[in-house]
Structure formats: C-alpha cells, structure tokens
C-alpha positions in Angstrom: 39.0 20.7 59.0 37.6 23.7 59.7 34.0 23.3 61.8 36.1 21.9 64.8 38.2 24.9 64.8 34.6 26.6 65.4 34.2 24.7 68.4 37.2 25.5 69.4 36.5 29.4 68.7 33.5 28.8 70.7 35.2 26.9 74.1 37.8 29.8 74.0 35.3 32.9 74.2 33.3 31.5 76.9 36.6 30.9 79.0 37.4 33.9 78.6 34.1 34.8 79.5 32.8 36.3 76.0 29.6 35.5 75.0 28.8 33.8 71.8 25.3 33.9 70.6 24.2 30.8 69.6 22.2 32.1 66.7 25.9 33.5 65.1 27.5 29.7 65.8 24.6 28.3 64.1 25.2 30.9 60.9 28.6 30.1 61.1 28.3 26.9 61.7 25.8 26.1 58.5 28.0 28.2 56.0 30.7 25.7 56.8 28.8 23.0 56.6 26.7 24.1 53.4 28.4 23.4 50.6 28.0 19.1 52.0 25.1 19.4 53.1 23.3 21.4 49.8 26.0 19.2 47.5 24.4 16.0 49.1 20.7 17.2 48.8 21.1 18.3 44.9 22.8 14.9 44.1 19.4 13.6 46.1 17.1 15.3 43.6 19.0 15.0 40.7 19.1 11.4 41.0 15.9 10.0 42.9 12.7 9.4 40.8 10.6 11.2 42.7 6.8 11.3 41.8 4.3 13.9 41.8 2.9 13.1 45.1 6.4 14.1 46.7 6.9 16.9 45.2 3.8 18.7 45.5 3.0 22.4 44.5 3.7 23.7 48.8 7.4 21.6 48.4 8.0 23.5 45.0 7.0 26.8 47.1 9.8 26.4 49.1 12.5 27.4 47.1 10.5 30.6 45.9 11.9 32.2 49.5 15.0 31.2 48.7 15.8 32.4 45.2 14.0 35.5 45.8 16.5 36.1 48.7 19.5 35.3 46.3 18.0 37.7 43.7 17.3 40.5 45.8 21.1 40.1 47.0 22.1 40.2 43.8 20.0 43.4 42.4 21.6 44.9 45.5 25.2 44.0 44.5 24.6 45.1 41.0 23.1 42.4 39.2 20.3 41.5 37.6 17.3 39.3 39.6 17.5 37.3 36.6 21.1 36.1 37.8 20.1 34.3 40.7 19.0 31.1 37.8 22.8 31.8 36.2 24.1 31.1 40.0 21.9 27.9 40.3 23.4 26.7 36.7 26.9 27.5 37.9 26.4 25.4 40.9 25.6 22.4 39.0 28.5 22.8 37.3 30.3 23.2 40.2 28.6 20.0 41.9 31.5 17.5 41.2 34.6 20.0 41.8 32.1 20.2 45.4 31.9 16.9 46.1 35.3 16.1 45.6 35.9 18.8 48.3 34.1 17.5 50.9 35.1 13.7 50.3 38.6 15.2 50.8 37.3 17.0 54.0 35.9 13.6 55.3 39.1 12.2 54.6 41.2 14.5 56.6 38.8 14.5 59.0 39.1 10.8 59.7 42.5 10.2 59.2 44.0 13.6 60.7 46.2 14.1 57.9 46.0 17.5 55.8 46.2 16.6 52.0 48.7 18.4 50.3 47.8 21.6 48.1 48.0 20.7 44.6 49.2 23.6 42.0 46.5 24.4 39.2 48.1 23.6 35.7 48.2 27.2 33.3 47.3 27.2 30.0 47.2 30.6 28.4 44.5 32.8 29.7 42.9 29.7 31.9 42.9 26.8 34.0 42.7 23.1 32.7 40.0 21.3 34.7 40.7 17.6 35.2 38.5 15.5 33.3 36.3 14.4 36.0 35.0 18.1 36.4 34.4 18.3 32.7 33.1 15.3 32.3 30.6 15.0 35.2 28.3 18.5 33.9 27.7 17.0 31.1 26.8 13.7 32.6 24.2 15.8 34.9 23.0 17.3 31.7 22.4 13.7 30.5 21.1 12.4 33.2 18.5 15.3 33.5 17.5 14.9 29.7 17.1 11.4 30.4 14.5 12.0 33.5 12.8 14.5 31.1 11.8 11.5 29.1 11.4 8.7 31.9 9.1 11.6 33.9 7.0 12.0 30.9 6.6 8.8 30.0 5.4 7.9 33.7 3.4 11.0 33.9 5.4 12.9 36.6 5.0 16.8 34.9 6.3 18.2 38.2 9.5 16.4 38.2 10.0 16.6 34.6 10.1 20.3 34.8 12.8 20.2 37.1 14.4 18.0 35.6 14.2 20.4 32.2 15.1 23.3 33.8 18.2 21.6 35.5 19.3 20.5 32.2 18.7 23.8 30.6 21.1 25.7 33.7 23.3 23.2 33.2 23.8 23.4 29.8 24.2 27.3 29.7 26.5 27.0 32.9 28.7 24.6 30.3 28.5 27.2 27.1 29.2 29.8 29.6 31.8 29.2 32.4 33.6 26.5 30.5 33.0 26.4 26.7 32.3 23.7 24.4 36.1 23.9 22.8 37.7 24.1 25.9 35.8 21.4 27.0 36.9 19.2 24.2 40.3 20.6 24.4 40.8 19.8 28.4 
C-alpha cells in the first residue's frame, strides 16, 4: 500500500523538476519493503535443511557486518552491544504478527481494498495477542529444537548452531516480551 505511493513521490519531484537521488529511493525503497523481504528469508532458514556445504564459514561471515552495525547503533542510543542478539530474539517473536502483515499488504495490494483497522482488545496493563501470535514462537522454538537434533544426527554442526542459538533467542524473547503466564492466559 505504501511502496507505490513512493513511486508516486518520485514521478511528482521530477515533474516538478526536483531531483531524487536514486541511492535515497533505493533506502527508502528497501525499508518498505524489508520487513517481506527479511520475514521471507528467516522463514527460508528456519525451515530449509540446509547442510554444511551451504552454509559455509564466508556465508556465516556475513551477518558479522550486520549485527556489528545494529550494535554499534545501539551502544550509540544507549544500549548495550549485547542488545543487538535481544533484537534478533524479539524478531522471531515478531515473525508471525510480520507475516500476517505483509499477507494483508499483498492482499490490498491485489484486490485494491484497504482492510479495515481492527481495535486491540485491553486487558489490564496489556494487550491480548491472538492465539496464532502466541502460538507460532513457540512453534519456532520447536521447530529449531527439533533441527538441533535432526542437524546432529546428520552431522550438519554449522546449522545446528543456528538452529540452537535461534531457539535460545526465541525462547528468551518468549520469557521476556510475553511471559509464560500470559502466554497461557491469552
């Protein structure tokens, strides 16, 4: 719904003879699009087997830029480095509230109708989740335990460890941003 109103944004500065560097549309234009894109590619490697040939040492080096990025941002805002894993554990947790989000996008995007806001239900001091978005982190935690074992037992170390330390995030991100009673209790 609203990457075409950045096209638009765009076809109106150049009329009007602005210019628009291309590097800012493309910034602009992947924060829109992140949260489908990066939602798509953790579902990818939460679920596919992959083996140790795949994901080599260099592919695991890749993320090092990345998190190191997030965690200097963070020391800079006030936080510690060490929040950057809390961050990656709280977007697991957030991976099905995320997915839902851009299904709905699709949606509207093909059939050209806006979906009506929905009003969060109140309980005291919180917000009931529906049971899909409780239900589904522990499901990743589940699933993750479960490729600890099946990488093991196949001898993929490399992919077990992820798999661990996704489980792990996931788990805290569950004690942590939701709790185990009101878990139960939504």
């Amino acid at each position: 719904m609203i990457l075409p109103k950045l096209g638009k944004l765009l076809g109106a500065r150049r009329r009007q003879g602005s210019r628009f560097p291309i590097l800012e549309a493309y910034l602009r234009a992947n924060y829109l699009a992140s949260i489908c894109w990066a939602s798509v590619g953790l579902i990818v490697l939460l679920a596919y087997p992959f083996n140790d040939r795949l994901l080599s040492p260099f592919a695991l080096l890749t993320a090092v830029p990345y998190f190191a990025a997030m965690a200097t941002d963070l020391r800079r805002c006030g936080y510690r480095r060490l929040d950057a894993l809390r961050v990656y554990g709280f977007n697991l947790l957030l991976l099905p509230v995320n997915v839902s989000g851009v299904a709905k996008s699709i949606g509207q995007a093909i059939g050209g109708q806006k979906i009506a806001f929905a009003r969060t239900p109140k309980v005291r001091n919180r917000t009931v989740a529906p049971l899909a978005f409780v239900f589904f982190p522990y499901v990743i935690v589940a699933f993750s335990l479960f490729t600890v074992w099946r990488d093991l037992s196949h001898g993929h170390e490399a992919h077990a460890l992820f798999a661990t330390v996704n489980a792990a995030l996931a788990s805290y991100a569950i004690v942590a941003f939701v709790g185990l009673r009101h878990s139960v209790v939504d």
